[in-house]
C-alpha positions as CSV (number, residue, x, y, z in Angstrom):
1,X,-13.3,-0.7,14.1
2,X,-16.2,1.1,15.7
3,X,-14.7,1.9,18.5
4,X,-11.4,2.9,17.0
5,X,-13.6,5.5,14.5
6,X,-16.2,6.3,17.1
7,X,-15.1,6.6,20.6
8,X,-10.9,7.2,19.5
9,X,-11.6,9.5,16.7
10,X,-9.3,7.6,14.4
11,X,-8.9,8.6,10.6
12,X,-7.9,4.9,9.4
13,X,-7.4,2.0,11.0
14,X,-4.8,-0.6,9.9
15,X,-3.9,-4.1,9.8
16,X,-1.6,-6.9,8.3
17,X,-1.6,-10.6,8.1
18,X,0.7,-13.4,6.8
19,X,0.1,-13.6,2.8
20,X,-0.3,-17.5,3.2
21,X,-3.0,-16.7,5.5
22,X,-6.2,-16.7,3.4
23,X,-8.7,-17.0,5.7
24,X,-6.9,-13.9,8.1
25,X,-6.8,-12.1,4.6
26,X,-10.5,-13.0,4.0
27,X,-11.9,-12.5,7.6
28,X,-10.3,-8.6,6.8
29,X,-11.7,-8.0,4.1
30,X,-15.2,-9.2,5.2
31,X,-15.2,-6.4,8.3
32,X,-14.9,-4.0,5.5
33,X,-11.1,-3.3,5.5
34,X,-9.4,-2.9,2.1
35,X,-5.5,-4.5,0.7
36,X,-3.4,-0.8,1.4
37,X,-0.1,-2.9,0.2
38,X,2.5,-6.1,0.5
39,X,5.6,-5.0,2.3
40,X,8.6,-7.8,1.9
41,X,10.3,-8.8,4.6
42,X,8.4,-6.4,6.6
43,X,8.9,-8.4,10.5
44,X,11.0,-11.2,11.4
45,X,9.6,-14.2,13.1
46,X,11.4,-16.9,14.8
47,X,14.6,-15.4,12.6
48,X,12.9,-15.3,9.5
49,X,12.4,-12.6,7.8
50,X,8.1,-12.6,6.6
51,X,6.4,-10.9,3.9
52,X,2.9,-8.8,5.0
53,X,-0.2,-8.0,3.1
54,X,-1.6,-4.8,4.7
55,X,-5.2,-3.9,4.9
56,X,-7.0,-0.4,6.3
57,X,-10.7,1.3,6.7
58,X,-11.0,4.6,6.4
59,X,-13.8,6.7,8.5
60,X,-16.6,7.8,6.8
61,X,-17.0,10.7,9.2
């Protein structure tokens, strides 16, 4: 995220993992990212639609 709010310039960065996946979910929030929202059937994988729980930082700069 350093780089993307350092050296890019960004405003927020953003992410998403499987709900299910506690330890993705987990490993977010530890890097300081925040939950930004659940979007249903969001992406489909191997023709199934998935659910997503999003995460995002803000800059502080």
């Amino acid at each position: 995220m350093g780089f993307g709010f350092d050296q890019l310039g960004l405003r927020e960065v953003s992410a998403g993992c499987d709900p299910a996946n506690v330890a993705s979910a987990r490993v977010l929030t530890k890097i300081g990212m925040r939950p930004a929202g659940y979007r249903h059937n969001h992406l489909q994988i191997r023709g199934q639609w998935r659910d997503r729980l999003l995460f995002a930082a803000t800059s502080t700069g």
